[in-house]
C-alpha positions in Angstrom: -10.2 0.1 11.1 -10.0 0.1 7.5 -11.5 2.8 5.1 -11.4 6.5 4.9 -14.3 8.9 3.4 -14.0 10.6 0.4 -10.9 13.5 -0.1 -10.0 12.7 3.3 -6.2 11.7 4.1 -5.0 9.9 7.2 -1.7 7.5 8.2 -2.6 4.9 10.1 0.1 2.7 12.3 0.5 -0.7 9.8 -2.3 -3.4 10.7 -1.1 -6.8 9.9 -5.2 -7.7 9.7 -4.3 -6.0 5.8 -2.7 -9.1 4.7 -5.8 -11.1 5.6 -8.5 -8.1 4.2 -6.2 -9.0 0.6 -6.8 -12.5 0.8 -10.5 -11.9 1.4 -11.0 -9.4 -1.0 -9.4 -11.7 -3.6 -11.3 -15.3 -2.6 -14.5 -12.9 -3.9 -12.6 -10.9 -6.9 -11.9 -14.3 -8.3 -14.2 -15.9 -9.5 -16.4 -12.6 -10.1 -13.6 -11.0 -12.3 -12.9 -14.0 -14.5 -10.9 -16.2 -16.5 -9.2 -13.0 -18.3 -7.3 -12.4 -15.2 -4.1 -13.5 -14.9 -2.7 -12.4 -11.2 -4.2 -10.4 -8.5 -1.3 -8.9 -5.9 -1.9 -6.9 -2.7 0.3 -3.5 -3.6 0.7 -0.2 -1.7 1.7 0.4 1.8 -0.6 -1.4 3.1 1.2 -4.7 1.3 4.6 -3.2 2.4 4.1 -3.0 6.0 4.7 0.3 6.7 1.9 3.2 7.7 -0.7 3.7 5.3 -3.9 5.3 4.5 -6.2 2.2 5.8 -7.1 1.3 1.9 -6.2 -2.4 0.5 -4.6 -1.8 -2.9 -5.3 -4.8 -5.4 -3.4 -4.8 -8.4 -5.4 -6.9 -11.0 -3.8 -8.0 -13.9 -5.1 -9.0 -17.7 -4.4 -10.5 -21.0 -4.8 -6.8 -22.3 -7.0 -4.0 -20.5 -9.5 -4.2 -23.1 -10.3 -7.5 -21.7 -12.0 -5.4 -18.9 -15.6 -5.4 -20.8 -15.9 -9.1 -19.8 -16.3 -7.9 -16.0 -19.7 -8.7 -14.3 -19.9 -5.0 -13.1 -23.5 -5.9 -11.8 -21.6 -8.6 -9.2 -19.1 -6.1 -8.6 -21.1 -3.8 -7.4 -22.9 -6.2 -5.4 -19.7 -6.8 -3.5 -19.6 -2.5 -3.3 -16.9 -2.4 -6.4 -17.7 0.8 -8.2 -15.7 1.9 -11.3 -14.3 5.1 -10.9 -13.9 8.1 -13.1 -10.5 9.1 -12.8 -8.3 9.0 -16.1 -5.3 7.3 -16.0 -3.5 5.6 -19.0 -2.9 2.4 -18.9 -5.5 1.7 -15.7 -8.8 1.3 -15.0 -9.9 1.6 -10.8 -12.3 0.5 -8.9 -13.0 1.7 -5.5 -15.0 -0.7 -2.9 -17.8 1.0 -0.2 -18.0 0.0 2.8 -21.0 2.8 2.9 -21.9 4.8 -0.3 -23.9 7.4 2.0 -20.6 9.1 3.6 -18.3 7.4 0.8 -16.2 5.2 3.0 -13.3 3.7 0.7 -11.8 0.4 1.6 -10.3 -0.9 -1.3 -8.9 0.0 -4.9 -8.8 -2.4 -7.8 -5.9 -1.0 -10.0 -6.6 -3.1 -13.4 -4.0 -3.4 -15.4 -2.9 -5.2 -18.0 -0.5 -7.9 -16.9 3.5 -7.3 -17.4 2.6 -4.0 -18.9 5.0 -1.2 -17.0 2.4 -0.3 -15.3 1.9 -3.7 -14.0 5.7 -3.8 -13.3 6.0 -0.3 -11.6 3.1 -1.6 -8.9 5.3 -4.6 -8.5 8.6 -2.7 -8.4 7.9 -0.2 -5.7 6.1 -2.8 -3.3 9.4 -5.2 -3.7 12.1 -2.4 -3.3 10.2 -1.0 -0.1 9.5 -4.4 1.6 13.2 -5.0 0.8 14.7 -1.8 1.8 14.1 -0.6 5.9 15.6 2.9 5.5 13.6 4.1 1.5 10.6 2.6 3.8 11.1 4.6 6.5 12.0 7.5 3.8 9.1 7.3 1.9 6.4 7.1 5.7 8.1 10.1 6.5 7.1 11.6 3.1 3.3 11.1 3.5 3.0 12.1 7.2 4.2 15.1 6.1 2.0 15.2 2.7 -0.9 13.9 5.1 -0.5 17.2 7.2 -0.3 19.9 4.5 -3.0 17.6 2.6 -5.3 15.9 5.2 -8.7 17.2 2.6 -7.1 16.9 -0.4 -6.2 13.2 -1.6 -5.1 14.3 -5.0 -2.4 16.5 -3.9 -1.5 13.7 -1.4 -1.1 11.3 -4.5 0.8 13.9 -6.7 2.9 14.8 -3.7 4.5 10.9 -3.7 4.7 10.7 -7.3 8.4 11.8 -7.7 9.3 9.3 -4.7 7.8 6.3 -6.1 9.1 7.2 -9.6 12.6 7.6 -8.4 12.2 4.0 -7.0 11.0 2.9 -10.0 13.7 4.7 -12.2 16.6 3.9 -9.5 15.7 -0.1 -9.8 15.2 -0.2 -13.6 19.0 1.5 -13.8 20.6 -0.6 -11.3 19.2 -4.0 -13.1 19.1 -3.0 -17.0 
């Protein structure tokens, strides 16, 4: 099943049918988001293959994020892509519906602009974790227990994995500078 409602945090086992919900997702992106985009990659845990939340990260990437006000938001939102309000530098995210009535999340759009850090970090974590079994396992463990103290609160969730996924970051870019 993929999608969770709004604030609500839950692991699910890893669902190989994520790989194919990308490649959907990014057959319709395409052509809707333009010529401005350089590279769409399927980030997160649920591009890893480890538990996740059941929510298909897209990592969309640009010439420069300013290139964002060429996007058809009208056939976005046709396709249930809604911009979302959340302020984050460097980003601009998109959340797709599966039902706006209860708020049903399926998918993020993380826009980005391309080779920026940002667009490297996404790139970064997903590689280090696919290529490393035991920080994996390491960093499941760390959200089921953030999913338990959090399971209504998927802000704290987020900011509880922060300093994990920055040490992966940081750890990589010192080991290969």
């Amino acid at each position: 099943m993929l999608g969770l409602t709004k604030g609500n945090v839950h692991i699910h086992n890893y669902d190989p049918y994520y790989v194919k919900f990308f490649h959907e997702e990014k057959a319709i992106l395409t052509p809707i988001l333009g010529e401005r985009v350089i590279d769409i990659q399927h980030v997160g845990s649920t591009a890893i293959g480890i538990q996740a939340k059941p929510i298909v990260d897209i990592a969309v990437g640009l010439n420069d994020l300013g290139d964002i006000s060429t996007f058809n938001d009208k056939r976005l939102r046709e396709h249930q892509y809604y911009r979302l309000q959340v302020q984050l530098p460097d980003e601009v995210v998109y959340a797709k519906f599966s039902s706006l009535e209860n708020l049903v999340k399926t998918h993020f759009l993380h826009v980005v602009a391309h080779n920026s850090e940002k667009w490297k970090a996404l790139l970064i974590f997903r590689d280090q974790l696919r290529a490393n079994p035991n920080l994996a396992q390491e960093y499941v463990e760390l959200k089921q227990r953030l999913a338990v103290l959090y399971s209504n609160d998927e802000l704290a969730y987020t900011a509880g994995k922060e300093a994990f996924v920055k040490k992966v970051i940081q750890d990589f870019r010192s080991n290969n500078s």
